[in-house]
C-alpha positions in Angstrom: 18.3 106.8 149.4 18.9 103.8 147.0 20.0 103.3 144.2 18.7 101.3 141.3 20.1 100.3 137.8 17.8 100.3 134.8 18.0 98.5 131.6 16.6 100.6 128.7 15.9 99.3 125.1 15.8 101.8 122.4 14.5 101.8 118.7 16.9 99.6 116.8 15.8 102.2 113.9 16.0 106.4 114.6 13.4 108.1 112.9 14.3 112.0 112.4 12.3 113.3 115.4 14.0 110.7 117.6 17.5 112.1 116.4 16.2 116.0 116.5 15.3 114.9 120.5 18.8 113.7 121.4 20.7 117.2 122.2 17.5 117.7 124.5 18.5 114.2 126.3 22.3 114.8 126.7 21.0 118.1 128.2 19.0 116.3 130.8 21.1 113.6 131.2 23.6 116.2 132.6 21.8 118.2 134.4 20.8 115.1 136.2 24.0 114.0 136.8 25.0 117.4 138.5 21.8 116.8 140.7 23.0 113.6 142.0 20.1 111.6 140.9 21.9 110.2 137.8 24.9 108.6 138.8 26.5 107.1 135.5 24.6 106.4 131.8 26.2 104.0 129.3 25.2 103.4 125.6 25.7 100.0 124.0 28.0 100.1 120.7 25.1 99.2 118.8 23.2 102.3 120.1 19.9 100.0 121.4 20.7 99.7 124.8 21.3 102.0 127.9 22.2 101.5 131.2 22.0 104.1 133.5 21.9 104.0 137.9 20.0 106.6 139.7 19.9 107.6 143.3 16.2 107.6 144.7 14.1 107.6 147.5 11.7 105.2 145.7 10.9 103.6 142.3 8.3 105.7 141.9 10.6 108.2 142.0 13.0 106.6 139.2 9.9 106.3 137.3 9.8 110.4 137.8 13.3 110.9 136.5 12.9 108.5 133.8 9.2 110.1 132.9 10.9 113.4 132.6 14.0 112.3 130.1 13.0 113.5 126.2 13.4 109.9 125.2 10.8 108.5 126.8 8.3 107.8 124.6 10.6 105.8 123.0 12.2 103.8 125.9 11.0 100.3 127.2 13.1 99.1 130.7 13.2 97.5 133.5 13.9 98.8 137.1 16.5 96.9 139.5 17.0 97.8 143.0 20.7 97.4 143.9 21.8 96.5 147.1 25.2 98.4 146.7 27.5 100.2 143.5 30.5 100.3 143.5 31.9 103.7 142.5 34.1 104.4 139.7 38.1 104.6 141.0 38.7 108.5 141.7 40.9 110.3 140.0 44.6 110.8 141.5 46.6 113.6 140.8 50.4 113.1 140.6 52.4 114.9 143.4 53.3 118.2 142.7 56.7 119.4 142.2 57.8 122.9 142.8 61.2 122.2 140.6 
């Protein structure tokens, strides 16, 4: 498996179906992200730029994934292939106390 970072440009202006289609994306977006195959997804401040790294076989297989997102149609990006990612820092819990 690899895993590859993409660059997406969105629509600097939403137009009404583009906003109706975002509760579909978030949807997607997490359903991915409990598959494995999206491992984190960022939006820019200024809401025209995502980020996003997947874990796939092949970039025909990113192209898949990113086929199947309801945003599509109005995404532009490019595909990078990373050599390694590192991981977000895990969560520690604070030791327990039985007092």
């Amino acid at each position: 498996m690899n895993q590859y970072m993409i660059e997406i440009e969105l629509p600097r202006i939403f137009d009404e179906e583009f906003l109706a289609t975002v509760p579909k994306q978030v949807e997607q977006v997490s359903l991915f992200i409990a598959q494995s195959k999206i491992n984190s997804y960022s939006l820019s401040l200024s809401q025209s730029k995502l980020w996003t790294t997947i874990t796939a076989d092949s970039e025909m297989e990113v192209l898949e994934i990113l086929a199947s997102l309801p945003l599509y149609k109005w995404m532009t990006f490019k595909i990078h292939n990373l050599m390694f990612n590192y991981q977000t820092k895990p969560t520690i819990f604070p030791p327990i106390s039985l007092n």
